[in-house]
C-alpha positions, 0 to 999 in steps of 0.5 A: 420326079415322084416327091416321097409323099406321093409315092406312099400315096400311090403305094397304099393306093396299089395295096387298097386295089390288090388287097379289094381284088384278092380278097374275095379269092381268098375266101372264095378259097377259104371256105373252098377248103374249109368244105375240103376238111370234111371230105364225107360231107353229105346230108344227114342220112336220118335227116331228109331235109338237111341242107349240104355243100351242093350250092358251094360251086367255085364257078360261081359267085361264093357270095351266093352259096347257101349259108354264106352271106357278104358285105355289100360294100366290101364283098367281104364274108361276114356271116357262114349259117350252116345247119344240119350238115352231117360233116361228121369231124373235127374243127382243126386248130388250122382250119381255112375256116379262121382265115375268114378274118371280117367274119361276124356270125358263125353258126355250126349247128347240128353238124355232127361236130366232134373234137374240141373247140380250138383257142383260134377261134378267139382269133375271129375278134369281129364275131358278134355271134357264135353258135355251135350248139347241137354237136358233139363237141368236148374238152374245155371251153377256151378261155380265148372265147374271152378274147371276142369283145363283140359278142353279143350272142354265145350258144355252146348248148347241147354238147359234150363240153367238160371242165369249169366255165373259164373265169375269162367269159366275163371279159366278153363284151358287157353287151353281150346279151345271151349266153348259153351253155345248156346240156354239156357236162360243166363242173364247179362253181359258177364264175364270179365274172359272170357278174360283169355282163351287165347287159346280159338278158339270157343266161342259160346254165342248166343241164350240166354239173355245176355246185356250190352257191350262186355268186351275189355278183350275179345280183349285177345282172338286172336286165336279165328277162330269162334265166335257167340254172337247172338241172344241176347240183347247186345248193345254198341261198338264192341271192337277195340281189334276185329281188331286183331283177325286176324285168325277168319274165322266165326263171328256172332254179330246178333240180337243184339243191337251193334252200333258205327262207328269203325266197318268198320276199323274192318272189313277192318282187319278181312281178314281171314273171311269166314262167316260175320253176322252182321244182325239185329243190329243198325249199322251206318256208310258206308261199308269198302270202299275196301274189296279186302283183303277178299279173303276168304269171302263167306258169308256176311250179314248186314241186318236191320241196318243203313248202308248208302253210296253204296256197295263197288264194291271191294264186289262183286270181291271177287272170293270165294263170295258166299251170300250177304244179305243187305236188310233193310239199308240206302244204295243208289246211283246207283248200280254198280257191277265193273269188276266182273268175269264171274266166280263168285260163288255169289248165294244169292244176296238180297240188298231189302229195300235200296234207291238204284236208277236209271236202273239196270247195265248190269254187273248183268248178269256176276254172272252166276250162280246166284240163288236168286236175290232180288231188291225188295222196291228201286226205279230201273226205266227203263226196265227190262234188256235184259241180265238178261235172261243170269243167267240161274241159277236164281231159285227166282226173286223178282224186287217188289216196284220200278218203273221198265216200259214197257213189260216184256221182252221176253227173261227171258223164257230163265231162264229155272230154274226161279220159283219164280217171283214177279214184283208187285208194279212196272209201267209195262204194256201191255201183261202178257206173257205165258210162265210165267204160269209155274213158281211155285209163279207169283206176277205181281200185282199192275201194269198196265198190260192190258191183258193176252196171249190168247196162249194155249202153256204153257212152263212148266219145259222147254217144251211146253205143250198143255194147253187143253191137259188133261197131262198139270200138271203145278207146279202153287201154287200162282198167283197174278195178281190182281190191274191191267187193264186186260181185257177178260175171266177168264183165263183158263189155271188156271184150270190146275193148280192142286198145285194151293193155292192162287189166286188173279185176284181182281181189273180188268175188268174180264168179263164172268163166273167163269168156272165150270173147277174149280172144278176139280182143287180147292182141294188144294186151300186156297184163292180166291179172284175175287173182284172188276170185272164184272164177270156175270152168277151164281156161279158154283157148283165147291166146293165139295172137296174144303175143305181147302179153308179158304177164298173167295172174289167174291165181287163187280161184277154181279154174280146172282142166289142162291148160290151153296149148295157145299159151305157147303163143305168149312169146313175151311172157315173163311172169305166169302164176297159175298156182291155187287153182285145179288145174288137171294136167301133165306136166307143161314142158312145152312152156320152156318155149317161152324164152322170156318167161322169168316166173312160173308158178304151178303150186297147188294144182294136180298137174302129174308125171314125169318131168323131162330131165332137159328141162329148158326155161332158159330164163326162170328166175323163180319157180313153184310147183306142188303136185298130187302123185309125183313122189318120183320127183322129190328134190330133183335138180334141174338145170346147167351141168356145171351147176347141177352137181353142187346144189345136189351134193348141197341138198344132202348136207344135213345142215341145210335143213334148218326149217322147222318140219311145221313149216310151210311147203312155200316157205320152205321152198322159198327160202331153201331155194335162196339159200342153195343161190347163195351157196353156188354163186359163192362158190362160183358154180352157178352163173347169172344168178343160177337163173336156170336151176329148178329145184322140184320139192316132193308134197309134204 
């Protein structure tokens, strides 16, 4: 006979075999089911290297399907990996997924997810790791989630998740090490509980809507190495307490509202920084006034704020220092770089936008390997500095709106590597040289330049290349050289730009053709505008493949002739401003095929005949047109019947004749012309804006 003692034993005993034998069939099943719950499953159709449900067979080992990982004693499932599965649903509130009871790393990433994430899921009390970040998931973040006491890792990023950040998130595990809830759509203020994840050492809130200040129980999280918090609507002081996060290595305020003048004996503290953003805020006070202690410093950004005082010269010591962005403050004074080391890994250096004053130091040409330099919107006089030809790195420099003088020196051919250059908005005259007909963006508008080189060697990428030689392929997509005082032909060398997209020669004193050449290279070019010279002869046929040019400006010069027919290959223009030239033609009805075209002005010119009365150009916003010899056509309506009668009935109202009879024809038309809108948008005649009625007015 069994004593009681040894009847428990042999019970438990049977119990301990059945459950060890049932309970890999059940989550044999479980994850049999869960697959089950998304029956449409497939890999991602814009992702060919997504994985898929093709290894989860249930005549093998469940063990060994993809993603899933088992314990080595036990056979239980404690880790379920699955990215980029395309199983495009919800997770149910009774998903089979939750009866993976000893599961400790869930991972759903970028499964096209949707719904909520259900409060079950705080039922999974092993969970050590939860991420379910890229999906589109939303609704609340449970406050169950506060119920995983081991967790250590939580990623809820990139989701469309709504509501606070519930106050029980800080009942997870203090030794949870990273937290993020980065991208979702996130309200109110952050959760004072925040503070009790002592051993957090990632914390990531930015991308979502969150005000209000920033807790001071947060000042409790000094293991802390990377903290985010921006974008978002946060305002107020930053926290004394940050002084002490003595191993944060990457911070991120931006694009918020924080201000206050503690920060720079914060930052003075924060030494182990490698990364500093603190853009896009309302900041007010100077710099730290000694940065030297940084020595791990790479990246700082303070832009768009209201940052006064100079640039501590300590700043640019930093040996690791790599970018630096201070636009948009209210710094000043002369710009001074101290005893900067020829070994100085800067690359990124934008201090545009500031009050920065007088020439620019020598000392710039130390960062040798320096790749963008923007000193753009100060007020730098002087010369351009000979020794700037030694940063050989430079790929972008941008010196616009300041009031730099005399020639472009002609030692920056030397930047073998400049591609982009902008000196507009400066006092610099004489000669355009051309070895700066290679560079990719070239902006010298706005300054007093008198003419062009007439060389037809063109430096490009390093070598000199024979402008008339058919090889010449030069990388050019934007020149602007308009407001200057350049004199002679239209340059050539712009024939050969085959990259070419804008172009803008406006505002000079151009004589000559617009060369026929153009044709050959115009296919990819948006933009053109020549107003403003005395550009003579007809309009070449130059527009068979100009299908992407959505604006052109020829105004204001003594072009004649009838237009060119190719126009009618400008499927993309918007905007077409011939209006002061003398042109000599009939009227271009055949224009209205161009669908997109918004603005066509044909004023001053002596285009002549009768307009047809179906007139098209659906989508002319504005129009102008004074004619020699078209009497016929004074104050003739066109456009759509329902709201042609009104405006003609309008123009006979008496009391829309308010202008003065010394008044200018385009002036008077403009105003008129918006005055009528007014009229029939109000009186609900006239729809979109009455963006196809035409009013032509007989020459005064």
């Amino acid at each position: 006979m069994m004593i009681p003692s040894q009847s428990f034993s042999f019970i438990f005993f049977l119990s301990f075999i059945f459950n060890t034998l049932a309970s890999p069939t059940l989550e044999r099943d479980a994850l049999s089911e869960f697959k089950n719950e998304f029956p449409i499953s497939a890999p991602d159709p814009e992702d060919p290297f997504a994985s898929s449900f093709s290894s989860w067979n249930t005549s093998s080992d469940h063990c060994s399907w993809e993603g899933v990982s088992c314990d080595v004693n036990s056979g239980e499932v404690i880790s379920l990996f699955l990215e980029d599965i395309f199983l495009n649903g919800s997770l149910k509130s009774n998903t089979s997924l939750f009866k993976l009871q000893h599961l400790q790393h869930l991972s759903l990433i970028n499964c096209h997810l949707r719904g909520e994430i259900s409060s079950s899921l705080g039922n999974l009390s092993h969970l050590m790791q939860l991420d379910l970040s890229y999906n589109e998931l939303g609704g609340e973040i449970p406050s169950s989630i506060g119920n995983l006491s081991h967790l250590s890792h939580l990623y809820l990023s990139s989701n469309y998740l709504v509501g606070e950040i519930p106050s029980s998130i800080g009942n997870l595990s203090p030794l949870i090490e990273l937290l993020d809830l980065y991208g979702n759509h996130l309200i109110g203020e952050i959760p004072s509980s925040l503070g009790n994840l002592s051993h957090l050492t990632t914390l990531i809130l930015a991308e979502n809507h969150l005000i209000g200040e920033i807790p001071p129980s947060m000042g409790n999280l000094n293991q802390l190495t990377f903290l985010n918090l921006g974008p978002n609507n946060l305002s107020g002081n930053i926290p004394s307490s940050f002084a002490s996060f003595n191993k944060l290595s990457q911070l991120s305020l931006s694009y918020n509202q924080f201000s206050g003048g503690g920060l720079p004996h914060i930052l003075s503290n924060l030494t182990s920084l490698s990364s500093l953003d603190i853009s896009h805020n309302h900041f007010k006070s100077k710099l730290p006034s000694d940065m030297s202690r940084h020595n791990n410093l790479e990246i700082f950004s303070a832009s768009r704020n209201y940052f006064v005082g100079n640039v501590p010269t300590s700043l640019f010591m930093i040996p690791s220092l790599k970018e630096v962005y201070l636009s948009e403050n209210q710094l000043e004074g002369p710009l001074e770089f101290g005893n900067t080391s020829t070994s100085s890994e800067l690359q990124y250096l934008d201090l545009s936008s500031n009050d920065f004053y007088g020439p620019i130091s020598e000392d710039i040409s130390r960062f040798l390997i320096l790749q963008t330099l923007d000193l753009s919107n100060n007020k730098f006089i002087g010369a351009i500095p000979e020794s700037m030809s030694k940063l050989v790195s430079l790929y972008s420099l941008d010196l616009s709106n300041n009031s730099f003088t005399r020639l472009i020196p002609g030692s920056i051919s030397k930047l073998v590597s400049l591609n982009e250059l902008d000196l507009s908005y400066n006092k610099l005259e004489g000669q355009v040289p051309s070895f700066l007909w290679s560079l990719s963006s070239l902006k010298l508008s706005h300054n007093s330049f008198s003419n062009l080189e007439d060389s037809m060697q063109v430096v490009v990428s390093g070598r000199h290349s024979n402008l008339s030689s058919s090889s010449f392929r030069g990388p050019v997509h934007h020149v602007d050289l308009g407001s200057n005082s350049l004199r002679g032909s239209f340059p050539l060398w712009i024939c050969k730009c085959t990259s070419l997209v804008f172009l803008d020669l406006s505002n000079n004193h151009l004589t000559g053709s617009i060369p026929s050449c153009l044709m050959h290279y115009i296919a990819s070019v948006r933009q053109i505008i020549l107003r403003n010279n005395n550009l003579s002869r007809s309009l070449p046929d130059i527009f068979n493949s100009a299908t992407k040019l959505r604006s052109l400006d020829i105004s204001r010069n003594h072009l004649v002739g009838k237009l060119p027919k190719s126009l009618i290959n400008c499927k993309s223009m918007e905007y077409l401003n011939l209006k002061g030239n003398k042109f000599k033609d009939t009227f271009p009805s055949w224009l209205s095929s161009l669908i997109r075209l918004r603005v066509l002005l044909l004023g001053s010119n002596e285009f002549y005949g009768p307009i047809s009365s179906h007139f098209g150009f659906p989508s002319l916003r504005s129009w102008g047109k004074r004619t020699r010899g078209a009497a016929e056509c004074s104050n003739r309506v066109f456009g759509p019947s329902y709201a042609v009668g009104f405006v003609q009935k309008l123009l006979k109202d008496d009391n829309i004749w308010w202008l003065e009879a010394q008044a200018s024809l385009a002036s008077l038309q403009d105003r008129l012309w918006s005055r009528l809108v007014k009229e029939a948008v109000k009186e609900r005649r006239c729809k979109d804006y009455c963006t196809t009625i035409v009013i032509v007015f007989k020459r005064g």
